[in-house]
C-alpha positions as CSV (number, residue, x, y, z in Angstrom):
1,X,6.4,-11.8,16.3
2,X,5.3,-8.5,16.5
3,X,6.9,-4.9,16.3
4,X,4.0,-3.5,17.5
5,X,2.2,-2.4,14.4
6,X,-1.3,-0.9,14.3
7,X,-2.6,1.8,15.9
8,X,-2.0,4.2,12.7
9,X,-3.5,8.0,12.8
10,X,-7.1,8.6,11.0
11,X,-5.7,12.3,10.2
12,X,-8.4,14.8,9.1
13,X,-8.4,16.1,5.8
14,X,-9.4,19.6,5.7
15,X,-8.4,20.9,2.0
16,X,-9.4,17.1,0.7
17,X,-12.7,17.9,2.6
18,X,-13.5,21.5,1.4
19,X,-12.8,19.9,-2.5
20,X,-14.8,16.8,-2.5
21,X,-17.9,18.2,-0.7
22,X,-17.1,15.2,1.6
23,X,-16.2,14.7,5.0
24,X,-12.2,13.1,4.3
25,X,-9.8,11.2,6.8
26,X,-6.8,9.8,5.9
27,X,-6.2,6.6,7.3
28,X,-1.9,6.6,7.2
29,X,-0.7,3.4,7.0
30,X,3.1,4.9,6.2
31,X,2.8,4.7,10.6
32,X,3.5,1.0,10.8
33,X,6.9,-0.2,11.4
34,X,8.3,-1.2,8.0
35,X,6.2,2.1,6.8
36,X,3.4,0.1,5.5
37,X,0.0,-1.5,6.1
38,X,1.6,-5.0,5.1
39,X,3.0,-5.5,8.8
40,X,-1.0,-5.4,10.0
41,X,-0.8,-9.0,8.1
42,X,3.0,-10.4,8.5
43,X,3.1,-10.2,11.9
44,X,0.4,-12.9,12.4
45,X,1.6,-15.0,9.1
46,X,5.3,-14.9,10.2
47,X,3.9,-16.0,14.0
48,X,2.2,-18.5,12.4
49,X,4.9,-19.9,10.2
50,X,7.3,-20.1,13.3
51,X,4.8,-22.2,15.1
52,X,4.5,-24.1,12.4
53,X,7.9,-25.2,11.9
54,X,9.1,-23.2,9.1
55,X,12.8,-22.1,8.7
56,X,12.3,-20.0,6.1
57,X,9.7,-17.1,5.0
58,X,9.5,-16.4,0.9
59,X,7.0,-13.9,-0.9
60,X,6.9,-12.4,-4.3
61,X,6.8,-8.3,-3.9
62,X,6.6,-5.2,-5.8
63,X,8.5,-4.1,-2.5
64,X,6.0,-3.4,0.6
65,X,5.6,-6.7,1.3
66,X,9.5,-8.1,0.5
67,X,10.5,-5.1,3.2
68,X,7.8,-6.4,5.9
69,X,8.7,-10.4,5.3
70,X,12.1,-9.6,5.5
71,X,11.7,-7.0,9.1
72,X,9.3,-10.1,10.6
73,X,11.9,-13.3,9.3
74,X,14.7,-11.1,11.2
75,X,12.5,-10.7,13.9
76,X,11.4,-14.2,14.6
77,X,15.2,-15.6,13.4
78,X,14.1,-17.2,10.5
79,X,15.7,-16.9,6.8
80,X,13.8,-14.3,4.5
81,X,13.9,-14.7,0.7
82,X,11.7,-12.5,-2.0
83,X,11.5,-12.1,-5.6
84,X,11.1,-9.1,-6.9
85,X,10.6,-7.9,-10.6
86,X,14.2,-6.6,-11.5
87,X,14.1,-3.3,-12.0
88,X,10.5,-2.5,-11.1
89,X,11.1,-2.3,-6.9
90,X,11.3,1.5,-5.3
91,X,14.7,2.0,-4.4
92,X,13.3,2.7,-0.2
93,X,11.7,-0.9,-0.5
94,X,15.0,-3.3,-1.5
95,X,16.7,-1.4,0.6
96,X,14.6,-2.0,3.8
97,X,14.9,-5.6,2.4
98,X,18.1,-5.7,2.5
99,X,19.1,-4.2,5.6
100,X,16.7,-6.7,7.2
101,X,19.2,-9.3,5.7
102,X,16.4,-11.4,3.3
103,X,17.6,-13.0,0.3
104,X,16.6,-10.8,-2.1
105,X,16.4,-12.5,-6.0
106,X,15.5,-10.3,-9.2
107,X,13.5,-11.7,-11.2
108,X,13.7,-11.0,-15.2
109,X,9.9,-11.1,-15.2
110,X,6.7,-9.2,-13.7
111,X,5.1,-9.9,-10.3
112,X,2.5,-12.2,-11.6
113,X,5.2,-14.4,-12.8
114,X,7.4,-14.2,-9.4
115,X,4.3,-14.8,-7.3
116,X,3.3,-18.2,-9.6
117,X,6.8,-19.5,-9.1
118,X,7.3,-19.1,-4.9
119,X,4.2,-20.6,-5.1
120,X,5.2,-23.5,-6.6
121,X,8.6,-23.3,-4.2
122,X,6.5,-23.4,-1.3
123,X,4.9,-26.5,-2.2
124,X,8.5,-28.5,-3.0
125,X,9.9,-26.8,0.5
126,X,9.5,-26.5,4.0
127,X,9.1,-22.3,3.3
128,X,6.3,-20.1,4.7
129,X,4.4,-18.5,1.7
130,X,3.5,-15.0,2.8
131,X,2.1,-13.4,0.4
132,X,-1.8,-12.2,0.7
133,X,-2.9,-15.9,-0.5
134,X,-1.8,-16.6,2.9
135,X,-5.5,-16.5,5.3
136,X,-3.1,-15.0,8.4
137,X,-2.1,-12.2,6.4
138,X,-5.8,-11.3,5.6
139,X,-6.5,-12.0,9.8
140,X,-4.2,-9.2,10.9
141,X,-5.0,-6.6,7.9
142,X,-8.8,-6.7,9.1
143,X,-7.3,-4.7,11.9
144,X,-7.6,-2.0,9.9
145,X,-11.2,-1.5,9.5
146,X,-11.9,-1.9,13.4
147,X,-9.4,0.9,14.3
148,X,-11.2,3.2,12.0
149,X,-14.6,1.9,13.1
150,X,-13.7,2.9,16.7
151,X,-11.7,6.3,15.8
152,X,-14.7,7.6,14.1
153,X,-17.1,6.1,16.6
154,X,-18.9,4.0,13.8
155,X,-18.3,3.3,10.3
156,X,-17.6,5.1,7.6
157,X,-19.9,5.8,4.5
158,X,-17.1,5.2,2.3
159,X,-13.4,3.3,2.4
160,X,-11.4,4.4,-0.7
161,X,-8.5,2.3,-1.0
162,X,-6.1,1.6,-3.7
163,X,-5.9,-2.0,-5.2
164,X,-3.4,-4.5,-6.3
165,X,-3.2,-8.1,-5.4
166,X,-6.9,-7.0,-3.9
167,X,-5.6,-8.7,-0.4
168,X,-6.2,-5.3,1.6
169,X,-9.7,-4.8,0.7
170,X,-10.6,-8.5,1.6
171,X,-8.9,-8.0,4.4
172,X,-10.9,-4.8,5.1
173,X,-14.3,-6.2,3.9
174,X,-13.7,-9.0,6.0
175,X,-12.9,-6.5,9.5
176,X,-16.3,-4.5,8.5
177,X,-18.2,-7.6,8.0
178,X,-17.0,-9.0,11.7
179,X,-17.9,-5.3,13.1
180,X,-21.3,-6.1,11.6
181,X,-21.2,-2.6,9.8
182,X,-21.4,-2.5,5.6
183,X,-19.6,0.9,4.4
184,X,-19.4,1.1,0.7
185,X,-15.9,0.4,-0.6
186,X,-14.1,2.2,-3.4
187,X,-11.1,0.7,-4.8
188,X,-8.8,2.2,-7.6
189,X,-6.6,0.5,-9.9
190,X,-4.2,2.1,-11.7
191,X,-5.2,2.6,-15.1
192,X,-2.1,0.5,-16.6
193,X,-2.6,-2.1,-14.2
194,X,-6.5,-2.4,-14.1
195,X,-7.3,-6.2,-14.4
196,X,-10.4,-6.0,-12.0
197,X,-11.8,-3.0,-14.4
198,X,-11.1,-4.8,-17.1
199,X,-12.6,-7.4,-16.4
200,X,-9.2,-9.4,-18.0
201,X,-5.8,-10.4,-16.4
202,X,-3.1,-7.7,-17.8
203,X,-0.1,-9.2,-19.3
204,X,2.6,-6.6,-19.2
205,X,1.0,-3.8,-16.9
206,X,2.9,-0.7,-16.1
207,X,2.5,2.2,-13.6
208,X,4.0,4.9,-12.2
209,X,2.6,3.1,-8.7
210,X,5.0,-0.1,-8.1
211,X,2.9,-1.0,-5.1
212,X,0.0,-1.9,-7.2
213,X,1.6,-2.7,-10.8
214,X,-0.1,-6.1,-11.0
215,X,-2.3,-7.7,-13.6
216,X,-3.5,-10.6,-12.3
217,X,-4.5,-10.1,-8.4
218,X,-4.7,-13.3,-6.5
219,X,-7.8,-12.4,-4.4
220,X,-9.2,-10.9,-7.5
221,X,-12.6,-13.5,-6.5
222,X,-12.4,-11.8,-3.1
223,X,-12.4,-8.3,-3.8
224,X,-15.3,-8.9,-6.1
225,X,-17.5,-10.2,-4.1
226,X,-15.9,-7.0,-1.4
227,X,-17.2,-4.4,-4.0
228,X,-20.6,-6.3,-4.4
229,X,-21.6,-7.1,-0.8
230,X,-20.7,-3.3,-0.1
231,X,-22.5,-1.6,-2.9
232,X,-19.2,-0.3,-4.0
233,X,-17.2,-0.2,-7.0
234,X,-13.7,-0.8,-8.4
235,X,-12.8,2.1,-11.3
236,X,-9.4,3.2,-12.8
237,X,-7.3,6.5,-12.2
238,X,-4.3,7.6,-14.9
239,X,-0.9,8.2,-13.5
240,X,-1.5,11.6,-13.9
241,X,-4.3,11.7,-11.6
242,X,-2.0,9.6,-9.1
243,X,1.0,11.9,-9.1
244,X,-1.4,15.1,-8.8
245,X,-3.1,13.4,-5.9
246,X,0.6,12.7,-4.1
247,X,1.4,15.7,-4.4
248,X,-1.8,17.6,-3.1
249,X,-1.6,15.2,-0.6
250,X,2.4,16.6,0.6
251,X,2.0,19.9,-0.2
252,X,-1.7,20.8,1.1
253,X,-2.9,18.2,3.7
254,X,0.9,17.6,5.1
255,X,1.2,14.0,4.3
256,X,3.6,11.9,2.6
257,X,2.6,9.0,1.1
258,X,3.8,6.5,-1.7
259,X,2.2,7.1,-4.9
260,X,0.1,3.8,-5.0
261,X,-1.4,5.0,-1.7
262,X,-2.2,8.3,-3.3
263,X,-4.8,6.1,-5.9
264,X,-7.4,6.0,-3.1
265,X,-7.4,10.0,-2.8
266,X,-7.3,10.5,-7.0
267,X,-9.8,8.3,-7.0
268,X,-12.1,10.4,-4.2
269,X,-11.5,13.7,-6.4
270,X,-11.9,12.2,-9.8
271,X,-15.5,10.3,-9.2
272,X,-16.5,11.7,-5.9
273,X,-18.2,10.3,-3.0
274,X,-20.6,11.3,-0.2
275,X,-20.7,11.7,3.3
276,X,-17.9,10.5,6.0
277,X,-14.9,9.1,3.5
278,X,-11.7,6.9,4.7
279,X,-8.9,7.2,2.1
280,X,-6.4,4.2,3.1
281,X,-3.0,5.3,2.4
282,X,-1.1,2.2,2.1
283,X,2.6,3.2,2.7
284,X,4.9,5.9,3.4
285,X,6.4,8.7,0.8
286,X,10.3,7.3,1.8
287,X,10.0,4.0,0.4
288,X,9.9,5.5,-2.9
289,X,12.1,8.7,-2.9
290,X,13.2,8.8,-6.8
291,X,9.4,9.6,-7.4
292,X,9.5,12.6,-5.1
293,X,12.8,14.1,-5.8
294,X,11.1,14.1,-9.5
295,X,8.4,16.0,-9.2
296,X,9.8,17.9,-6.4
297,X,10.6,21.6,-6.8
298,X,14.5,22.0,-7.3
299,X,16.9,23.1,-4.3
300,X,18.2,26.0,-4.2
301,X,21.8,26.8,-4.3
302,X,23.4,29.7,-2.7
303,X,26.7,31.2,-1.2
304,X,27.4,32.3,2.3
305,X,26.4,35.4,2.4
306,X,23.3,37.5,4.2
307,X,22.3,39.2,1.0
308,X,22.1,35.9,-0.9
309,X,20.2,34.0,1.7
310,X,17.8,36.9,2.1
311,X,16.8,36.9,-1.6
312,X,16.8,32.9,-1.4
313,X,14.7,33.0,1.0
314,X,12.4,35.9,0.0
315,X,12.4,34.6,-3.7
316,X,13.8,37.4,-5.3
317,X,15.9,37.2,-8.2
């Protein structure tokens, strides 16, 4: 079941570059077909799930994943459900969900909560789990780190990437370990949402960055031992670093992403790095356009009239 995923740009990042002293790509994950890195995995766990048997596909979501589950279960003709935390899902994200005609359930809890109970579904059911517990989903997110292995010619010194459930950078450790190369990996939590700092689950965590508002990862062994075998580290950036970071990364290097994919990049500028750097950003700026209308500038209104539009669009007045 595939909608042809992959095959993302690695987009040079100039301004990102001149800052950081560092070489800087930006790996844009926003290219896939449900606008985020999450298809890399679903199209091999929904593949797998029909040849299993399954007539159903459920996954808890702070939203990437509920939009790709529900764009692969349409694809493959199988039912879709997710639970998502009500109230706490980017507006772009249900509604991809929806229009790919899942079941979509709002739960009165956080995702830790949601992702414990379709566990527990799956085992009473005939229902494909596919969240990043699932090993296929891991299999087709390693895709990522040989792309970016053979775009640059070799590896990277550094992958920053933002982290949540921690299922991306197993998923890329694992692609860098099968290329036989060992690149130093970077992961940012946000700092409301930092269990993996911590060094403790978070009970209630909150950020600005949906995609990775989770305080109790469930590879959280796996990204550990990621940041270990690659002599890298895991470290914490505000949501005021975030949102700075999204919107350097719009306004300067031309690229919209979501705000959780915009952790890996505040991340780069507020502890630094050296040498060739990968920033993964994780999903696209539309699937969370309340954010961006925000902290956009206003629009600017004006009648029809040459005089009005010339000092519009001079900025006069």
């Amino acid at each position: 079941m595939s909608l042809e995923e992959g095959g993302t740009p690695l987009v040079g990042a100039p301004f990102l570059s001149e800052r950081t002293g560092c070489d800087v790509y930006l790996k844009v994950e926003g290219a896939n077909p449900t606008g985020s890195f999450k298809d890399r995995g679903m199209t091999v766990a929904v593949s797998a799930a029909l040849e299993e048997g399954a007539k159903a596909v459920v996954c808890a979501s702070t939203g990437n994943t509920a939009a790709s589950a529900a764009a692969y279960a349409a694809r493959a003709g199988l039912r879709g459900v997710v639970i998502v935390p009500e109230g706490k899902i980017a507006t772009g994200k249900l509604a991809q969900a929806l229009m790919h005609g899942a079941r979509v359930i709002a739960l009165r809890g956080n995702f830790d909560q949601a992702l414990e109970l379709v566990r527990e579904l799956a085992k009473r059911h005939p229902i494909a789990l596919v969240n990043s517990v699932n090993d296929y989903r891991i299999e087709g997110q390693k895709t990522g780190a040989f792309e970016v292995c053979e775009e640059l010619g070799e590896a990277p010194d550094v992958l920053c990437i933002p982290v949540g459930n921690a299922g991306n950078v197993t998923a890329w450790w694992r692609g860098f370990q099968e290329d036989g190369v060992r690149p130093r990996l970077h992961g940012y939590q946000a700092a409301g949402a930092a269990p993996l700092v911590e060094g403790a689950p978070v009970e209630q965590p909150e950020t600005v960055a949906s995609a990775i508002r989770i305080g109790n990862p469930a590879r959280w062994e796996d990204a550990m031992s990621a940041f270990t075998g690659s002599r890298g580290e895991v470290r914490a950036v505000t949501d005021e670093e975030i949102l700075e970071a999204y919107s350097l990364l719009g306004s300067r290097e031309g690229v919209f992403c979501e705000p959780a994919s915009a952790a890996s990049v505040a991340g780069l500028l507020r502890y630094g790095a050296e040498g060739r750097v990968v920033c993964v950003l994780t999903g696209h700026g539309l699937k969370d356009p309340q954010t961006a209308m925000n902290r956009a500038a206003s629009v600017i209104p004006c009648e029809p009239d040459i005089e009005q539009v010339e000092t519009a669009v001079m900025g006069g007045g």
